[in-house]
NUDREN-209618 format. One record per residue (C-alpha): residue in one letter; chain; y, x, z. Coordinates in Angstrom, 3 decimals. Example, Ala and Ser with C-alpha at 12.3 -4.5 7.8 and 13.67 -1.06 7.14 Angstrom:
+----+----+----------+----------+----------+
| aa | ch |       yy |       xx |       zz |
+----+----+----------+----------+----------+
|  A |  A |   -4.500 |   12.300 |    7.800 |
|  S |  A |   -1.060 |   13.670 |    7.140 |
+----+----+----------+----------+----------+
// end
This chain:
+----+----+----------+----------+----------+
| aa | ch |       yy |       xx |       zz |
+----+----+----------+----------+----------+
|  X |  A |    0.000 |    0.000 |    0.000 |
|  X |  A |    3.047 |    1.631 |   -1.175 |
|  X |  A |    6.354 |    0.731 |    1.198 |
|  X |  A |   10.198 |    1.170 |    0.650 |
|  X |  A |   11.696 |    2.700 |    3.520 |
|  X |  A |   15.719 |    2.443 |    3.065 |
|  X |  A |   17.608 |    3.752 |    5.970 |
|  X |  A |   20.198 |    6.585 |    6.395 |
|  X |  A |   19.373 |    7.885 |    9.531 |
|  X |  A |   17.116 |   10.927 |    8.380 |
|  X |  A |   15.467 |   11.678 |   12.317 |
|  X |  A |   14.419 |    8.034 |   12.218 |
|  X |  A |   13.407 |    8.062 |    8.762 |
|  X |  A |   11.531 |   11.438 |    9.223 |
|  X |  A |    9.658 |   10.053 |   12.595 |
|  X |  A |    9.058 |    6.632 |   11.098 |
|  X |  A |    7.832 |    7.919 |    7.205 |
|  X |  A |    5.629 |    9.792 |    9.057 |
|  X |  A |    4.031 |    7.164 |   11.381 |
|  X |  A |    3.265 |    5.274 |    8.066 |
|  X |  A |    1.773 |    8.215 |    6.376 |
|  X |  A |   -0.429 |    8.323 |    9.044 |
|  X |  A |   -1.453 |    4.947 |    8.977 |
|  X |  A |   -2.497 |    4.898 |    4.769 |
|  X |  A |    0.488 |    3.751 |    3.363 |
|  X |  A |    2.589 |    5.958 |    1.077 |
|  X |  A |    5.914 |    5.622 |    1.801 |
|  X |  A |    9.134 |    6.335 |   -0.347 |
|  X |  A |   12.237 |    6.915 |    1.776 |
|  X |  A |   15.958 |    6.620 |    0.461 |
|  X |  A |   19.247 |    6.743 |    2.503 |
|  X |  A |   21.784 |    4.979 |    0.691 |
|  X |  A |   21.620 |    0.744 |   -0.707 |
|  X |  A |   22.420 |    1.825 |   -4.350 |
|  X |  A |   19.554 |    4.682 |   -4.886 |
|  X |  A |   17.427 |    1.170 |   -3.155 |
|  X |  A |   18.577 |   -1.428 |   -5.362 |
|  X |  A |   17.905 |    0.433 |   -8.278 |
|  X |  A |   14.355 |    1.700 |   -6.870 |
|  X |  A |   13.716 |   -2.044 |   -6.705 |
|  X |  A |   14.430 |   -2.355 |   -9.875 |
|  X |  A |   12.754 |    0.306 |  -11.393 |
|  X |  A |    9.829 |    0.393 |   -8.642 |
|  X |  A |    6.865 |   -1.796 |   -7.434 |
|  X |  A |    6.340 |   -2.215 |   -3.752 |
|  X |  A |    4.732 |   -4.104 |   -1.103 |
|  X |  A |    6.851 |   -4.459 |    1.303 |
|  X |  A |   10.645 |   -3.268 |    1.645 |
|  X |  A |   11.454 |   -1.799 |    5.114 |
|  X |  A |   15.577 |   -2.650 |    5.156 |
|  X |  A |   18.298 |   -1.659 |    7.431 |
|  X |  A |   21.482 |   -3.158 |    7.160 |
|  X |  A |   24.303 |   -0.349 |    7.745 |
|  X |  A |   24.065 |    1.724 |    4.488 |
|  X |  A |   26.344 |    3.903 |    2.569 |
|  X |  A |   27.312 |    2.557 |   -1.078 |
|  X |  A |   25.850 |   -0.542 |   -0.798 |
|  X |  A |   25.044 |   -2.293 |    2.294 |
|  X |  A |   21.431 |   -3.430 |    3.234 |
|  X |  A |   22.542 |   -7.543 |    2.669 |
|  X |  A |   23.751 |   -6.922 |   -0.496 |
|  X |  A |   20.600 |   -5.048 |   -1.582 |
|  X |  A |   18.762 |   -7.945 |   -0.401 |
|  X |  A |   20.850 |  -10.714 |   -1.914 |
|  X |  A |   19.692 |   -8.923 |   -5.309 |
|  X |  A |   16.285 |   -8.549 |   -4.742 |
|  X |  A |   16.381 |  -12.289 |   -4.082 |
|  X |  A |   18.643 |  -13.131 |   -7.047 |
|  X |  A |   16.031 |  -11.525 |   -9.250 |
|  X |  A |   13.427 |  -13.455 |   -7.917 |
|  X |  A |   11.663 |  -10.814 |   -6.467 |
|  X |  A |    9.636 |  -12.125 |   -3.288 |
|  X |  A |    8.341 |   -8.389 |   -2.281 |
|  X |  A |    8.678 |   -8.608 |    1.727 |
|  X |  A |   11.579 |   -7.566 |    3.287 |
|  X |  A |   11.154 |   -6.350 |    7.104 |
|  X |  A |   14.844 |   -5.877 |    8.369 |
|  X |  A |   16.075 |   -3.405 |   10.767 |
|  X |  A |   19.490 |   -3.351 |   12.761 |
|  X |  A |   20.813 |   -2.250 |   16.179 |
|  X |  A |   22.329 |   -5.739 |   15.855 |
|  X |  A |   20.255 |   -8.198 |   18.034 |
|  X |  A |   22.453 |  -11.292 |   17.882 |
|  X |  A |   20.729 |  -15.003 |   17.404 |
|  X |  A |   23.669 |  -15.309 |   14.665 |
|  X |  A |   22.735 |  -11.957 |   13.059 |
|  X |  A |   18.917 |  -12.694 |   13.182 |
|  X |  A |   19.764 |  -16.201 |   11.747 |
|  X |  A |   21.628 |  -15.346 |    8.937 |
|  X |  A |   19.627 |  -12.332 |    7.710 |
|  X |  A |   16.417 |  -14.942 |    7.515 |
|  X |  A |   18.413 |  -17.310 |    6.201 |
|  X |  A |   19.549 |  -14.955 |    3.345 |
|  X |  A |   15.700 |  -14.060 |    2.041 |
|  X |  A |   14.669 |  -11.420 |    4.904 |
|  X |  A |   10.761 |  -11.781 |    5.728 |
|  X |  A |   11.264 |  -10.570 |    9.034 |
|  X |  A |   13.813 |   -8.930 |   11.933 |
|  X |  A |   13.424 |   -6.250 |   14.110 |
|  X |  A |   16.121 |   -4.641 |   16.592 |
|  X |  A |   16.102 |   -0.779 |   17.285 |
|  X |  A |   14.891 |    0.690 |   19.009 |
|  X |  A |   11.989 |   -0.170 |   18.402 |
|  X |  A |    7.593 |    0.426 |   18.802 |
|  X |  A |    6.106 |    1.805 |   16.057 |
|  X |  A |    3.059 |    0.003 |   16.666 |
|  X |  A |    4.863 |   -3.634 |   17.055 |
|  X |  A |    6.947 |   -2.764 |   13.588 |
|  X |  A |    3.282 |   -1.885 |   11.734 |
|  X |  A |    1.949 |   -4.602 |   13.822 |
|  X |  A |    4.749 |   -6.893 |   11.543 |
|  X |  A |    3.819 |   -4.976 |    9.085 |
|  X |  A |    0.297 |   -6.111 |    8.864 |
|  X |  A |    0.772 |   -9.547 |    8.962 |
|  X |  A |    3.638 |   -9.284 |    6.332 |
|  X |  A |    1.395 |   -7.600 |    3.959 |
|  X |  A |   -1.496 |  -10.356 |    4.716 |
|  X |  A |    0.902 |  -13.039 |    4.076 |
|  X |  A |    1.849 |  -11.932 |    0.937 |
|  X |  A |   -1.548 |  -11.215 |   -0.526 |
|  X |  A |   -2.342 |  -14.871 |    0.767 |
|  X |  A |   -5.000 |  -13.973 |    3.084 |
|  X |  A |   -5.764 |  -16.328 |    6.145 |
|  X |  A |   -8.436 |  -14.488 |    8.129 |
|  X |  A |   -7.395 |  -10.801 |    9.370 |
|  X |  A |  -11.084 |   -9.943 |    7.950 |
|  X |  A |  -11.691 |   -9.828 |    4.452 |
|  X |  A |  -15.183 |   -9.980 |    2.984 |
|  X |  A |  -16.975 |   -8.970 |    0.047 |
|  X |  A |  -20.303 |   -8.735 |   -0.052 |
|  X |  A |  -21.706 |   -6.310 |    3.083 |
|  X |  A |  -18.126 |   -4.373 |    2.803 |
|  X |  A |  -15.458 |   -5.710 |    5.416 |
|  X |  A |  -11.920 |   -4.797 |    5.646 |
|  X |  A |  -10.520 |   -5.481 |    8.997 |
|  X |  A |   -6.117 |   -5.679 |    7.885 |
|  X |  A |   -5.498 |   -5.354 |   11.559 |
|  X |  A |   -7.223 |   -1.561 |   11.959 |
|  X |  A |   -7.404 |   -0.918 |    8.533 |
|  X |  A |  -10.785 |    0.386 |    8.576 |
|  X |  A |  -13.463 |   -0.348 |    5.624 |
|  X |  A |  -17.447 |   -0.653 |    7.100 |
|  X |  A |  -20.361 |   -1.663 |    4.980 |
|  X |  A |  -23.375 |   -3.437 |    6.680 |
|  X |  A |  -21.345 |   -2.749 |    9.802 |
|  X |  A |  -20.959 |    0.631 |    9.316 |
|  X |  A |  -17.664 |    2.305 |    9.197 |
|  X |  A |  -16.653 |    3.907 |    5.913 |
|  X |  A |  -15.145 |    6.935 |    5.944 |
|  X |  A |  -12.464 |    7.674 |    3.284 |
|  X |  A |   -9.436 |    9.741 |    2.241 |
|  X |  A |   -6.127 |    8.608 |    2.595 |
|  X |  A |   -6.225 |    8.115 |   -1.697 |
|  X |  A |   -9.534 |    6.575 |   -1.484 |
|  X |  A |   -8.608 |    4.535 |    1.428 |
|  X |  A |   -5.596 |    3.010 |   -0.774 |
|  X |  A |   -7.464 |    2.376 |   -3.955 |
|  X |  A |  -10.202 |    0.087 |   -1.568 |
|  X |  A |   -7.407 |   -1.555 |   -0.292 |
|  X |  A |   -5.623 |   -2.573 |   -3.085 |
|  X |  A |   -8.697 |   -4.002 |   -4.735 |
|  X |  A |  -10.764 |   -5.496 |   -1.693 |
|  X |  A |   -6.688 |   -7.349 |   -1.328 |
|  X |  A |   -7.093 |   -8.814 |   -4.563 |
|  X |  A |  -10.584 |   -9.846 |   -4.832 |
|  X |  A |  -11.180 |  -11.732 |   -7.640 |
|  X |  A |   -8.247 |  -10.068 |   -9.799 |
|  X |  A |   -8.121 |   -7.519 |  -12.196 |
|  X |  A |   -5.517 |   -4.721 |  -11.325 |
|  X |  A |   -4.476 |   -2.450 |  -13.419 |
|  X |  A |   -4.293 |    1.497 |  -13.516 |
|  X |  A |   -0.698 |    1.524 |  -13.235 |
|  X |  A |   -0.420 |   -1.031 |  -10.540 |
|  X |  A |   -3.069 |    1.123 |   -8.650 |
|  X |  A |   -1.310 |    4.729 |   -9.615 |
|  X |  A |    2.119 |    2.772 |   -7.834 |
|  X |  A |    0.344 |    2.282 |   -4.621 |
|  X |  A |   -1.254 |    5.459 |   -4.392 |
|  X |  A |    1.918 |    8.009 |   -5.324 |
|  X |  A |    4.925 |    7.553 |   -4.200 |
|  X |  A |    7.830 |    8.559 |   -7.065 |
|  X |  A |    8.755 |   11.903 |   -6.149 |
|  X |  A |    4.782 |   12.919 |   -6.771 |
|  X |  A |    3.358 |   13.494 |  -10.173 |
|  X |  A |    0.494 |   11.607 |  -11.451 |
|  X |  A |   -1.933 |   12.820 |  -13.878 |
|  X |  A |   -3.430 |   10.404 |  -16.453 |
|  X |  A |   -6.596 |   11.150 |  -14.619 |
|  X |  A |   -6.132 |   10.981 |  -10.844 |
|  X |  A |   -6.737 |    7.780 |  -11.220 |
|  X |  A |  -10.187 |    7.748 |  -12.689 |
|  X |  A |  -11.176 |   10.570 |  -10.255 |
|  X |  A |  -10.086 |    8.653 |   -7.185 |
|  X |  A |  -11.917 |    4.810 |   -8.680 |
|  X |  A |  -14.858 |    7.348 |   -9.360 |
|  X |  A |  -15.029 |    8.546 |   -5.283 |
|  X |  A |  -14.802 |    5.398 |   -3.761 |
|  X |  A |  -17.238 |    3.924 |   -6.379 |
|  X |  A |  -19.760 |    6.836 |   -5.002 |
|  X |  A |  -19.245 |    5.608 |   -1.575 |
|  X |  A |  -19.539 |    2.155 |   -2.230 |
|  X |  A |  -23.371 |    3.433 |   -4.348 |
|  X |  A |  -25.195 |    2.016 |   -1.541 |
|  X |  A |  -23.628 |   -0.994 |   -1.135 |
|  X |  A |  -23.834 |   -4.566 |   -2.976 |
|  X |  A |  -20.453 |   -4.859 |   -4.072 |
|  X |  A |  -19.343 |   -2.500 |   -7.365 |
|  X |  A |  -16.294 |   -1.721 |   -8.771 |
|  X |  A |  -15.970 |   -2.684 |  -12.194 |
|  X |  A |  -13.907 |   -1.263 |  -15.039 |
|  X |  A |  -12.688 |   -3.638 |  -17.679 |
|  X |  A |  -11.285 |   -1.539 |  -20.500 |
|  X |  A |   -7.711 |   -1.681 |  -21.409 |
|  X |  A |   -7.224 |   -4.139 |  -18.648 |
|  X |  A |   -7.986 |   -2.425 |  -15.523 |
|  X |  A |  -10.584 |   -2.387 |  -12.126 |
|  X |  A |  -12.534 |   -5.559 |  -10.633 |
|  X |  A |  -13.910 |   -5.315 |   -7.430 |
|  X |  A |  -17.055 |   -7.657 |   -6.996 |
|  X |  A |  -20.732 |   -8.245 |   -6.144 |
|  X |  A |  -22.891 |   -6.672 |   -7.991 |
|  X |  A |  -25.166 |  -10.068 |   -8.263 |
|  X |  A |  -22.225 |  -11.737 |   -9.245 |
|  X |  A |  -21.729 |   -8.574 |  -12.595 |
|  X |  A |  -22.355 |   -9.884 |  -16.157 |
+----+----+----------+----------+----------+
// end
């Protein structure tokens, strides 16, 4: 899951990019609301981590275009304004969500979580596929109960697909969840990382499948044709 962090204090923004890293997301951090708004343009995330005091363009005007484009990526907010009235209006105006600093890291990825669930439209925290279970509240994989141990890459190319069960997603749409854009992606990377989570998945009954020109499909194996 690939996340827009847009905030121009760079000790919070080093501390708090790397609290996500750690956690499997890749994480693209800017200081300023114009480098944002045109990252959202350009970009695709899953969620948009927002504060509101920003050089060049503030954070409400970066999310009053996001919203005037139609755009429903999630928008977590972050101020050191706590007010009902602030925390009202910034809802009111398309935000997702509203946190006050300072803040817990685990609370904010706690919001995270159920952001991210929300917008992939799943109900239950634990999402099934055959014998391999993704739990969205750990973040940990297991077949037949067993825990599966992947790389951070790996980890991100499961998650994207076991997210959209059922739907075919495409190499670039998994490359843009996997690198974030100051990293260079090779037209292979992403063939070698499908490849090492298909290997890990060998004994299992659920395959990943590629459908050329279109992208990956992650199903049972029973249910292949």
């Amino acid at each position: 899951m690939r996340i827009l962090l847009v905030e121009d204090n760079k000790v919070l923004a080093d501390w708090l990019s790397r609290a996500l890293r750690k956690g499997h997301y890749t994480v693209d951090w800017i200081d300023n609301g114009a480098d944002a708004d045109f990252a959202l343009r350009s970009e695709s995330y899953s969620l948009v981590i927002l504060d509101l005091a920003l050089p060049k363009l503030d954070g409400r005007e970066v999310l009053k275009r996001l919203r005037a484009r139609n755009d429903s990526t999630p928008v977590l907010i972050l101020t050191a304004n706590n007010s009902i009235q602030s925390r009202v209006s910034e809802l009111d105006h398309g935000a997702d969500d509203y946190m006050a600093k300072p803040f817990e890291v685990e609370e904010l990825e706690a919001r995270i979580r159920m952001l991210l669930r929300r917008s992939s439209k799943l109900v239950n925290p634990l999402v099934v596929c055959g014998d391999l279970q993704y739990n969205t509240n750990t973040r940990e994989f297991s077949v037949a109960g067993k825990l599966l141990a992947l790389t951070p890459r790996e980890h991100a190319v499961l998650e994207v697909l076991v997210t959209r069960i059922g739907v075919t997603v495409s190499k670039q749409a998994l490359a843009q969840s996997l690198f974030s854009m100051d990293e260079e992606v090779s037209p292979d990377a992403i063939e070698i990382y499908v490849h090492r989570v298909r290997k890990k998945l060998e004994h299992s009954v659920v395959s990943i499948v590629t459908l050329r020109g279109l992208g990956y499909l992650l199903r049972e194996m029973a249910d292949a044709s």
